[in-house]
N, C-alpha and C positions, 0 to 999 in steps of 0.2 A: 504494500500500500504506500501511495507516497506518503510525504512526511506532512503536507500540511492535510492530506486529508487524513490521516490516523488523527492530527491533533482536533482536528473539528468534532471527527467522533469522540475524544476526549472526550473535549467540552461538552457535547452532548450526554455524558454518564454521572456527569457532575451530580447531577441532585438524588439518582439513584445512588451514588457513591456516599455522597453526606448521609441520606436513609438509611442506607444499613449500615456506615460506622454507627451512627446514634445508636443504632436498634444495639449493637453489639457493647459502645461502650457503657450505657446506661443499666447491663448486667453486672454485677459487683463481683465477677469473678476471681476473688481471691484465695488463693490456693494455698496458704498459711492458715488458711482458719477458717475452722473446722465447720466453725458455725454455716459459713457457706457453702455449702455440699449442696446443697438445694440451688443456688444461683450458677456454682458452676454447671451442674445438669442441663438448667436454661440456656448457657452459656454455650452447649453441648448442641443442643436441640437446633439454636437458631443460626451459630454455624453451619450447620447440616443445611437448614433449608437457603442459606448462602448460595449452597455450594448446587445446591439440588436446581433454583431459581437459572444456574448455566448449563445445567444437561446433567453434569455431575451424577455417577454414581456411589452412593455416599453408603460409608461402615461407620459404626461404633465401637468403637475395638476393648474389651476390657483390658484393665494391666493391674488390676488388685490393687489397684487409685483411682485419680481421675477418668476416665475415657481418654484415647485418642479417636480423633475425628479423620477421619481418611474419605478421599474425593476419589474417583477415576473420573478420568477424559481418554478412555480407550476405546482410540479408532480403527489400530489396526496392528494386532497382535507381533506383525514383521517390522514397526515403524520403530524407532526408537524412542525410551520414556524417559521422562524427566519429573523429578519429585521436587515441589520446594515444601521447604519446611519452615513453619511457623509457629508461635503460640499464642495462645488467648487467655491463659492467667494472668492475672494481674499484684501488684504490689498493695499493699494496703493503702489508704488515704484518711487523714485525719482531717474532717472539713474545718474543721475551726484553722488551719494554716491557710487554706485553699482562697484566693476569691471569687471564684466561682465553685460550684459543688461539683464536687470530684467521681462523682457519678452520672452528671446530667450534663450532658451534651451541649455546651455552647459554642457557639459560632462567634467569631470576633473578627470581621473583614477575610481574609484569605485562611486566617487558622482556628483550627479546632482544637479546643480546654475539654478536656475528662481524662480520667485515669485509663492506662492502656491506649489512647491515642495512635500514640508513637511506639509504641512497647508492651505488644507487639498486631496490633490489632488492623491498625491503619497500612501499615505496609504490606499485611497477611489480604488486605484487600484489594490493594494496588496490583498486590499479583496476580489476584484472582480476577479481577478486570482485564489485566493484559491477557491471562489464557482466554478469558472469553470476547474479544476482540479477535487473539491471533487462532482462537477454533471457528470462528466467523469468516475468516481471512482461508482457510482449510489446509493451516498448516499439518505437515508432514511427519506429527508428532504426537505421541500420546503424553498427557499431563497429569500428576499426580500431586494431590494436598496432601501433609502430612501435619495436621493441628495439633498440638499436645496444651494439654492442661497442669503441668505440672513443671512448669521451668523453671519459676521463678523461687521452686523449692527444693531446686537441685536434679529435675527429672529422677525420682526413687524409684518411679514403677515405667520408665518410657519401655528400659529393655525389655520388660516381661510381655509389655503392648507389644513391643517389634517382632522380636520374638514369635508371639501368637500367629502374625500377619503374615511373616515368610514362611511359617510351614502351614499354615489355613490352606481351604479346600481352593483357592484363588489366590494362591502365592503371590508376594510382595516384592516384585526385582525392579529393577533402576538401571538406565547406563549412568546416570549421574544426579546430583542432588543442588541443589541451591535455597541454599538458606538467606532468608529475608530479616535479620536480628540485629543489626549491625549499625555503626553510628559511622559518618565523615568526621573526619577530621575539623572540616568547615566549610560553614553554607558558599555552595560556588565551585564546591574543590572534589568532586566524586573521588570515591574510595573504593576500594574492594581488599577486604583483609583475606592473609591468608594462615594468620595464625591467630590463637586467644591462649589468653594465659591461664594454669589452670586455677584451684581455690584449695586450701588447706584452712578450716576452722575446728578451732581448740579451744576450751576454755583451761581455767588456771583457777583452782579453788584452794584457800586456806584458812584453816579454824582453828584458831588459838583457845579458845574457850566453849564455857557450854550457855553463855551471857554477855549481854553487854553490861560494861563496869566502869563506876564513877572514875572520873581522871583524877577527883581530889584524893580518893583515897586507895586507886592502883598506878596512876599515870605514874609513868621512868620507870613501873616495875614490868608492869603487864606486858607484852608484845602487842603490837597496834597489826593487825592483817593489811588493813586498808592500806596504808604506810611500807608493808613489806613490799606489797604489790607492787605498788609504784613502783620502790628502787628497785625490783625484780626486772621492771620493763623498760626499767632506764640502762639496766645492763644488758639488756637483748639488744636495745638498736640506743641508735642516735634519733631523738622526734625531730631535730634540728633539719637532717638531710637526709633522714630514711635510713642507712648503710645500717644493715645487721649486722652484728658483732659475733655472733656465733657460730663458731670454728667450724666449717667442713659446709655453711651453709649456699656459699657462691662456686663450691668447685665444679657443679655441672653443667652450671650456665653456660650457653653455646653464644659465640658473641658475634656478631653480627658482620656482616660479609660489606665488601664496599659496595657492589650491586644492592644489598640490600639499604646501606646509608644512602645511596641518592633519591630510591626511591621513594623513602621516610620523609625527603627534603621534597620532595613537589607534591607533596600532601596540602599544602599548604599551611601549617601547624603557624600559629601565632600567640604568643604568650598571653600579650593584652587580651584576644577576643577569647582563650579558654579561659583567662580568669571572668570577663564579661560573660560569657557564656552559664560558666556553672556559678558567675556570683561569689567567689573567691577573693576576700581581701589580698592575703599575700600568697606567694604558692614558694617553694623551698630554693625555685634556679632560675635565673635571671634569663638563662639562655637558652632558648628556640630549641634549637638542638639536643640538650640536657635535658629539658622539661621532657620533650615530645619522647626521648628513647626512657624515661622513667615509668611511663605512659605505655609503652607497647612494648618495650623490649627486658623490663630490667625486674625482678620479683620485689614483692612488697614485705613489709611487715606492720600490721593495722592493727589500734588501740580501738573496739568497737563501744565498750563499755568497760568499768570499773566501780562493781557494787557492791556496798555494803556500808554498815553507819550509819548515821540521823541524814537526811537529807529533806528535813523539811523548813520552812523559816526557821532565822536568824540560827543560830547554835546551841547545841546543844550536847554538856560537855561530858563523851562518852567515851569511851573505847572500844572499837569492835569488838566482837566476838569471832567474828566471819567475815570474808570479803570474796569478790569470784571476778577476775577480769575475762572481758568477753572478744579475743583475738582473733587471728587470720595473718595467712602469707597470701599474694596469689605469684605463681611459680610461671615460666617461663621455660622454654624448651629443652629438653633434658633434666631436668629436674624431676625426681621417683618422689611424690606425698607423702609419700610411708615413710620412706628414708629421710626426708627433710624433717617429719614429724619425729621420727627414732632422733634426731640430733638435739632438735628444741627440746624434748623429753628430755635428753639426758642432761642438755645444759641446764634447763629449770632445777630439776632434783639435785643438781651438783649445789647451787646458789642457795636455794630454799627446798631441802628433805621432805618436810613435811608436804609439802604444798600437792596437794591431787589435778593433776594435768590428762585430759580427757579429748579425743578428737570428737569433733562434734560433724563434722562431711568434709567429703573429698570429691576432689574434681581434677584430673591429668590436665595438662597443657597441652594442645593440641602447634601440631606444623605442618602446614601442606606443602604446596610445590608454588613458586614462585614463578610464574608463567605455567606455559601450556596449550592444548586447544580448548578446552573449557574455560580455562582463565580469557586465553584473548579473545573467544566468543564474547564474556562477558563483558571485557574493555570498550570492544567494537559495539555492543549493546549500550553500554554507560554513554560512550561519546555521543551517538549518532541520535540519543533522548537529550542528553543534558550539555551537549554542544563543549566539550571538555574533556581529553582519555582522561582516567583515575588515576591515582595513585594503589600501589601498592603497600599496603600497613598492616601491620595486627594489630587484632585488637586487643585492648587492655583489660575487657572484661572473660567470663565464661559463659561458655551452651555448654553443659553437659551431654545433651544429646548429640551434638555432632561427633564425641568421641563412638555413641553407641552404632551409630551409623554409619562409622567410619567400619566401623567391624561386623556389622551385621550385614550392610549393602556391597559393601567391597566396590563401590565406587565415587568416580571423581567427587570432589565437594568445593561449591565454590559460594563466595559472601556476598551476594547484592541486595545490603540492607539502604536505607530510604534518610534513616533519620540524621537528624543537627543534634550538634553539642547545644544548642538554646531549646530544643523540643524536652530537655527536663526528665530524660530519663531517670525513675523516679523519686522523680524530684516532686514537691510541689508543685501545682499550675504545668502539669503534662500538659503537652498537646503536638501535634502535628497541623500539616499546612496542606490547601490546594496545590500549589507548585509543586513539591516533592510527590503529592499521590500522584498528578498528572504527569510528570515526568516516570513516576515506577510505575503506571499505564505501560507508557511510551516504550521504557526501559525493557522490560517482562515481553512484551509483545514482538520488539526486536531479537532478544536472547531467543526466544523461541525459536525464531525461524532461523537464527545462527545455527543454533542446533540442530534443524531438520537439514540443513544445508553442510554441515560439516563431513570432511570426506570419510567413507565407510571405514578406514584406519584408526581414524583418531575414536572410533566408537566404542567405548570400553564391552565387551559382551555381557551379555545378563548372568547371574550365577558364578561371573566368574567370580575367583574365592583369590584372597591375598589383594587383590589389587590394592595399590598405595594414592592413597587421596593428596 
């Protein structure tokens, strides 16, 4: 299709496009809590009819959690298929931060405010527009949705759903996978990552007593937990610059190639517009280059919380009894969880004996291939929508699920996610924009027919087993 008449059918889907985000954000599907097990279902249901509304053949898949929600657009068993993958759980929302309600769908000129917006709801529909654009068009390809409800808690039960789906009585194959979860660098500047870092959370608990006790008449004797804490985590890292201090934590970091530092640079990464972006008074490195490779390239080590003690007006002069700091690393490539977690164990007990250290999830670091035919498909799809090739980046957060995928599908997997570091991922006042969904329209519908069009070589076979993403 040419290019300006694809965009006029854009604009034409616009207000069916606004329609069912609203219908979709204005379900509170949070997947933390518990209490919503009813709205994810809803959340379950109206997907389905999403996907049903473009021909779609739609599953409900169990995984002993959520539902995953699965499409076909199978047209012709010899064609080659393509899954993108999405979710529609959301993070929780506190209205009293929000100004507008973090469930109800507002419009504000070009952008849409509610939770899930942008993460991951809005781009999960931008996709699903462009397959039904490019199945109108009678592209050469069969298209597969992969929804999951349970990302935002780690995917616990995604493998036991995939699993199900590739030995079900209508097996589940792929030549290749694309995932829509993914943030640019910056508005103007398309991206495509090809890694994510993964997650390692731990808590750290210590109980000095079976009571809290007067300072006037235990204080200098008693041990303070709260207090050990602390100095506990001011020996694991620097909060100044990040750099963890414990021995053996940086040795399998794999460090980054000069192809891949140019690539990093035409991201377009600017210090000013991430702190404007995420709203950040000061951030730890003045410079562009340092910032951005902390950001995709470098593991972390995060203070999430530190509980225990009075913490209600003015003071009150106690002593703990207990204290529990609420941590995480997120690890980068070549880095084993287990083993990273085996070191921070043993450094913690080495400092403070007592203290009970406990993994709370794990998530590997994912790395793909750094070009490719699926990659430059995608590039050639980025530019030819958003008038711009991408850069090449990983990202800084995790999918879980991509790791499951990587080994259950065996093959390619590539990132053409929609959103801005200002869309709030979640953040307060989420939201997403027209231009980004009408470009991942655009975007989606071109990738497609890249892919009907790629030569029969570069077509990963179905079943095949081992292929490397």
């Amino acid at each position: 299709m040419p290019s300006a008449k694809l965009e006029t059918q854009i604009q034409r889907l616009r207000g069916a496009f606004e329609e069912r985000l609203a219908r979709l954000v204005e379900i509170p599907s949070v997947s933390m809590d518990p209490a919503r097990k009813t709205d994810i279902a809803r959340c379950a249901e109206e997907a389905s009819a999403c996907l049903r509304e473009i021909g779609a053949e739609v599953d409900l898949v169990p995984t002993g959690g959520n539902p995953l929600v699965v499409g076909r657009l199978m047209r012709d068993p010899k064609l080659p298929t393509v899954t993108i993958y999405n979710h529609l759980d959301v993070q929780p929302a506190d209205p009293a931060e929000w100004k507008t309600p973090p469930f109800t769908f507002t419009r504000k000129g070009l952008r849409y405010f509610a939770r899930g917006t942008t993460d991951d709801k809005g781009p999960a529909l931008a996709a699903l527009f462009g397959a039904k654009l490019a199945v109108a068009d009678d592209v050469g390809l069969n298209i597969q949705f992969l929804w999951e409800l349970e990302e935002e808690i780690g995917s616990p039960n995604f493998d036991a759903g995939l699993a199900r789906l590739t030995k079900g009585k209508q097996p589940f194959t792929t030549d290749s996978v694309v995932v829509s979860d993914t943030i640019w660098i910056s508005a103007g500047r398309p991206a495509i990552p090809y890694g994510l870092r993964g997650l390692l959370a731990f808590t750290v608990r210590l109980e000095t007593g079976a009571k809290d006790v007067h300072s006037g008449t235990t204080g200098g004797a008693a041990r303070n937990p709260v207090g050990e804490l602390a100095a506990l985590i001011a020996t694991c890292y620097d909060a100044r610059t990040g750099k963890v201090k414990i021995p053996g934590f940086y040795r399998d970091v794999r460090k980054l190639t000069t192809r891949e530092r140019q690539s990093f640079a035409r991201a377009g990464f600017s210090r000013r517009k991430f702190q404007a972006a995420h709203e950040l008074h000061k951030v730890r490195f003045d410079d562009d280059e340092t910032l951005m490779q902390a950001i995709m390239a470098q593991p972390t080590f995060e203070v999430h919380g530190l509980v225990g003690g009075y913490t209600g007006p003015g003071v009150k002069t106690i002593v703990p009894h207990a204290a529990e700091a609420k941590l995480s690393t997120r690890l980068v490539a070549d880095q084993d969880p287990n083993e990273v977690f085996a070191l921070i164990k043993a450094f913690i007990k080495k400092h403070c004996p007592d203290a009970i250290v406990e993994k709370e999830g794990v998530l590997e670091p994912y790395l793909g291939d750094l070009g490719g035919p699926y990659q430059d498909a995608a590039a050639r799809a980025m530019k030819g929508a958003f008038g711009r090739a991408p850069a090449f980046t990983r990202e800084g957060g995790s999918i879980g699920a991509v790791l499951t995928m990587q080994r259950r599908l065996a093959a390619p997997i590539v990132f053409a996610g929609l959103s801005l570091p200002e869309h709030g991922y979640h953040a307060v006042d989420e939201n997403f924009d027209w231009p980004q969904s009408a470009g991942g329209m655009n975007m989606f519908y071109r990738y497609f027919f890249e892919l009907a069009n790629l030569p029969q070589a570069a077509q990963s076979p179905k079943r095949k087993k081992g292929a490397r993403a």
